[in-house]
Every structure is written in structure tokens, then in C-alpha cells.
C-alpha positions in Angstrom: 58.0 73.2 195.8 60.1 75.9 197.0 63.0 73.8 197.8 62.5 72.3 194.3 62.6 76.1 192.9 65.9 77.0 195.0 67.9 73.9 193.6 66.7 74.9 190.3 67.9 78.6 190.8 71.0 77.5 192.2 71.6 75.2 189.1 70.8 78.2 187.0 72.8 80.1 188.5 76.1 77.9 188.8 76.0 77.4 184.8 78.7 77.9 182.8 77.0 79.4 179.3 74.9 82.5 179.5 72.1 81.5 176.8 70.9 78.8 178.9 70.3 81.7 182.2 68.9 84.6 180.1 65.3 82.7 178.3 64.5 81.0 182.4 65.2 84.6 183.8 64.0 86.7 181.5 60.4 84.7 181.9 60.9 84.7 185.5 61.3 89.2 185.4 58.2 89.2 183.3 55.9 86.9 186.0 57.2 89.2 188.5 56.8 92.2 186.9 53.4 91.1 185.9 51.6 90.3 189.2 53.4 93.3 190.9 51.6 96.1 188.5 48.3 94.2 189.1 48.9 93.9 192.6 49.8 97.7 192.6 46.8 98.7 191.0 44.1 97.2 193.3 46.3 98.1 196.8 45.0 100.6 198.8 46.3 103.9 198.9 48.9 105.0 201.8 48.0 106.8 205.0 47.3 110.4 204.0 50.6 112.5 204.8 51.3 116.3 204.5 52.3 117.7 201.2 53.8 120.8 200.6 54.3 122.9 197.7 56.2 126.0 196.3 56.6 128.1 193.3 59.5 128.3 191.7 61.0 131.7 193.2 60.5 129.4 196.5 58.3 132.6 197.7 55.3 131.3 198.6 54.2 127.6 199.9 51.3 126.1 199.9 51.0 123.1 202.7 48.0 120.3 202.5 47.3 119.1 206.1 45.2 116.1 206.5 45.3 116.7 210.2 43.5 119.5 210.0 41.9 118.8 206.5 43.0 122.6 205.2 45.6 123.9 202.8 46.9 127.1 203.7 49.2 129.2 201.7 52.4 130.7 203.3 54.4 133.3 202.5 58.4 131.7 202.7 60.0 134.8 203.7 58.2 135.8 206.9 56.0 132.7 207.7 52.7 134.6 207.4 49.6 132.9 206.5 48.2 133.9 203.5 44.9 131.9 203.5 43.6 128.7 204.1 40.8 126.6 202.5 39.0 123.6 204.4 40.4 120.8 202.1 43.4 118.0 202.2 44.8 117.0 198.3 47.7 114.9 198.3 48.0 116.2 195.1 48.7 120.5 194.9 49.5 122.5 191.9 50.6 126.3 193.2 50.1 129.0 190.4 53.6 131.1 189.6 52.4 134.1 191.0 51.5 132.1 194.4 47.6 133.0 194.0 46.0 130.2 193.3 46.4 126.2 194.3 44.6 123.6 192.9 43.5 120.3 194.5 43.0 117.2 193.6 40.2 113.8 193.8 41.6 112.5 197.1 41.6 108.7 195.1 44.4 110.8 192.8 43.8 109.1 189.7 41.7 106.5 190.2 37.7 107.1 190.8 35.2 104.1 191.9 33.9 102.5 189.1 30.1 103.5 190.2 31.3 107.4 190.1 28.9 110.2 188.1 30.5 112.2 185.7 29.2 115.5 187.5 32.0 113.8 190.1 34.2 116.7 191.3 37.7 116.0 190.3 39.7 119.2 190.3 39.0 122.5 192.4 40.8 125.6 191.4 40.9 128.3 194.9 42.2 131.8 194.2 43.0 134.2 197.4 41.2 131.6 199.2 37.9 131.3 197.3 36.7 128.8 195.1 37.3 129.4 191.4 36.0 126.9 190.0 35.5 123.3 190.4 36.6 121.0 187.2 34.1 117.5 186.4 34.5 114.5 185.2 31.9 115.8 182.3 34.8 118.6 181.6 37.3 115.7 180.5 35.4 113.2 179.2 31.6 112.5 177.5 31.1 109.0 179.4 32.6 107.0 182.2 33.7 104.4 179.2 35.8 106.7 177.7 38.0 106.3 180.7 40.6 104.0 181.2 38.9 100.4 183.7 41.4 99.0 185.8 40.9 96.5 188.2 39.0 98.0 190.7 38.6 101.7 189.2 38.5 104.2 186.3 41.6 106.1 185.8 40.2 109.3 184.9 44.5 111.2 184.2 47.8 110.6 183.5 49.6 113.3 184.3 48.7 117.1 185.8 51.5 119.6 185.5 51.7 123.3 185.7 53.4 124.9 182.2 55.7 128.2 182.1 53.0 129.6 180.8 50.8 128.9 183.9 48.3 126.8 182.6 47.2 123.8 184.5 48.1 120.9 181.9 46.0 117.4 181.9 46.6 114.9 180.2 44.1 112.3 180.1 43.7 108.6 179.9 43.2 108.4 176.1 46.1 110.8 175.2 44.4 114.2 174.7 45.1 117.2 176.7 43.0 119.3 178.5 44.6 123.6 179.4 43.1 125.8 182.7 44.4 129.0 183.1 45.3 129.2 186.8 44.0 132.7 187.1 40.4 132.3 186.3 40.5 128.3 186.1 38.7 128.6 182.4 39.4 126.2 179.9 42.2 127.4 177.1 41.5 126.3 173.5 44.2 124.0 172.5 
């Protein structure tokens, strides 16, 4: 079989006239394509790894160990330890004024299909004290409304901090939810 797809290749390839290489590739790209977003999507995650973040002035870092499963805040200019909390997120969003981080599911986007809504998703930590924790029930009335994939729910698309220093979601279905980083309440949209 595999010698009989290498000839074939090779024949493609050693064509004269374009049209006849573009319909056999082009369906080739798209198998290929295909089975390596669903073999993505059901692949475990990689080995936990430090992650470090900064806010824009560069003044103040905040570094997500899984060693030590903390995240401690750092102040750039003299290395002094702000404060620490006792959790690892491979995913951090640092507030402008360097106050408050937020962390993230440790499955990132993807939750186990047999998760609660009261699930913890999002924590918000402010001078090193908890804030407020964000649920699954803040984003979303059911687990349905969530995108399935093959193994999980994708419960985001995208988290981003705005110049205005609101934490922005945007979830599965398109909508978008606003935190203010300061207090970690909801902003009316």
C-alpha cells in the first residue's frame, strides 16, 4: 500500500500540467488537515511548565510554578516578592496596575464532560487574597450550552485583558462576558 501510494505521488508529482496535481492534493491537504484537528483535540495536554507574566510597563511579573504549585507576584526592578498564592495556571492574566492575577481551569479550555456547572473556572486574587472565584453557572445556564468535543466541553474561546482593565471572555457561543480586575465583578456589557 505505501509503495503503491509513493509511485502514485511520484507520478503526480513528475506531471507536466498543473490541473491534474491541484484536485489529488488539494483532497490529500484536507484528509490531513482533518484527522490532525481531531487528533489534537482528544491528545493530552503537555507536561505542566512555568509561565510567567508582566504588565505592560514590564514593572511587575507574575510567575506560575507548577513545582511548587504557587504563583507569586514579583516586583521587576528589585526582585522583591510581592505575594504568593498556593496555585499553578498555565494560563495568567496580570491586572495593569500589577494587583491582581487571575488563574485559570488547569484543563484551559476544555472541562470533562461529567463537570457541574458550580465547577470553578476562573479565580481572580488581589494583594494575594482571593477575590472572587468565577463558575461555569457565571458563563453559561447548562452544560449543553457549551461547545462538546470529542472528549470535553469547551467552556472559552479566548480570555484577554482590555486597556480598560477588564478581564474579557469570550465564550463558545460567541457572547462575551467583562470582570473588572479590581473587584472581579461582572461589567454590564
Amino acid at each position: 500500500m505505501a509503495s503503491r501510494a509513493a509511485r502514485l505521488l511520484r507520478c503526480l508529482l513528475a506531471t507536466s500540467d498543473p490541473k491534474r496535481l491541484y484536485e489529488p492534493m488539494r483532497i490529500v491537504t484536507t484528509i490531513l488537515c482533518s484527522t490532525a484537528s481531531l487528533a489534537c483535540a482528544d491528545t493530552p495536554p503537555s507536561p505542566p511548565e512555568r509561565v510567567t507574566v508582566c504588565t505592560a510597563s514590564a514593572a511587575i511579573c507574575a510567575v506560575s510554578e507548577p513545582a511548587t504549585n504557587s504563583t507569586t507576584l514579583y516586583s521587576k526592578k528589585d526582585g522583591k516578592q510581592l505575594w504568593s498564592v498556593p496555585v499553578w495556571s498555565p494560563w495568567l492574566y496580570l491586572s495593569h496596575d500589577g494587583r491582581t492575577v487571575v488563574t485559570a481551569y488547569q484543563g484551559m479550555n476544555l472541562v470533562p464532560t461529567d463537570s457541574r456547572m458550580h465547577m470553578e473556572v476562573l479565580r481572580f486574587y488581589r494583594d494575594g487574597k482571593l477575590l472572587r472565584t468565577v463558575r461555569l453557572a457565571d458563563l453559561y445556564r447548562r452544560r449543553a450550552d457549551m461547545m462538546r468535543t470529542v472528549s470535553h466541553y469547551a467552556w472559552v474561546n479566548t480570555i484577554n485583558v482590555t486597556p480598560a482593565d477588564l478581564l474579557q471572555i469570550e465564550l463558545v457561543s460567541g457572547n462575551y462576558k467583562r470582570f473588572a480586575m479590581a473587584t472581579g465583578k461582572e461589567v454590564a456589557q
